[in-house]
Residue, then its C-alpha position, 0 to 999 in steps of 0.5 A: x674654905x678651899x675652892x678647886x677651880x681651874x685657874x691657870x689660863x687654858x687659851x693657847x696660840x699655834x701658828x697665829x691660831x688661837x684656842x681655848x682648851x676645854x676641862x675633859x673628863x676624868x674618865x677619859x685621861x684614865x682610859x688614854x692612861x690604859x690605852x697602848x698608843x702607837x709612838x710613831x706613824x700615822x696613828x700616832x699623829x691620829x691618837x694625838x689630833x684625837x686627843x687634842x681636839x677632846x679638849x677643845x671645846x667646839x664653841x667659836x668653831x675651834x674644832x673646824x679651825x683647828x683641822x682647818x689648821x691641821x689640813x695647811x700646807x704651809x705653816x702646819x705645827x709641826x709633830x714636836x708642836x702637837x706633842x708638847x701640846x698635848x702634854x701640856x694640855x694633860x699637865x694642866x688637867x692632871x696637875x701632874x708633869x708627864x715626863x718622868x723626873x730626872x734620876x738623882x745621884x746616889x748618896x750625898x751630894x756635895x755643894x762645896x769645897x771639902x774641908x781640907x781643900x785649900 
């Protein structure tokens, strides 16, 4: 029999604050596929506090700590933070990477000296 339950570990820790991310419905990671999210701004940091806090559940209270973080002066994670976050949380749950792989060479490659080389 084959099971299909989550079991990488969903606790994570930002600027000493720990969490545990939640499974969101797939439904929703299909409608922020579609949505057209602004790259930089305002907004931007909107769509993304949005987003992660869907997948915090709100037991222990991890939605207001984790505004109560976000509302910090000092030791606030910083946007490279809440992005790789983020990323990491749509990773787990999609099981897919979210950056686009690296192009290859064309043709073969070589992994050794040729033949004729002395």
């Amino acid at each position: 029999m084959r099971k299909f339950d989550v079991t990488e570990d969903m606790t994570f820790e930002v600027n000493g604050e720990k969490f545990e991310m939640q499974i969101v419905r797939p439904e929703v990671l299909a409608l922020w596929e579609d949505e057209d999210a602004p790259d930089t701004g305002v907004k931007a940091l909107e769509v993304v506090d949005r987003r992660i806090l869907a997948f915090l559940g709100n037991g222990n209270g991890q939605h207001d700590r984790w505004k109560a973080l976000r509302e910090r002066e000092i030791n606030t994670p910083g946007m490279g933070q809440l992005r790789g976050l983020l990323e990491w949380m749509i990773e787990v749950q999609t099981a897919r990477p979210t950056v686009q792989p690296s192009p290859s060479a064309r043709g073969r490659g070589t992994s050794a000296a040729s033949s004729t080389d002395e």
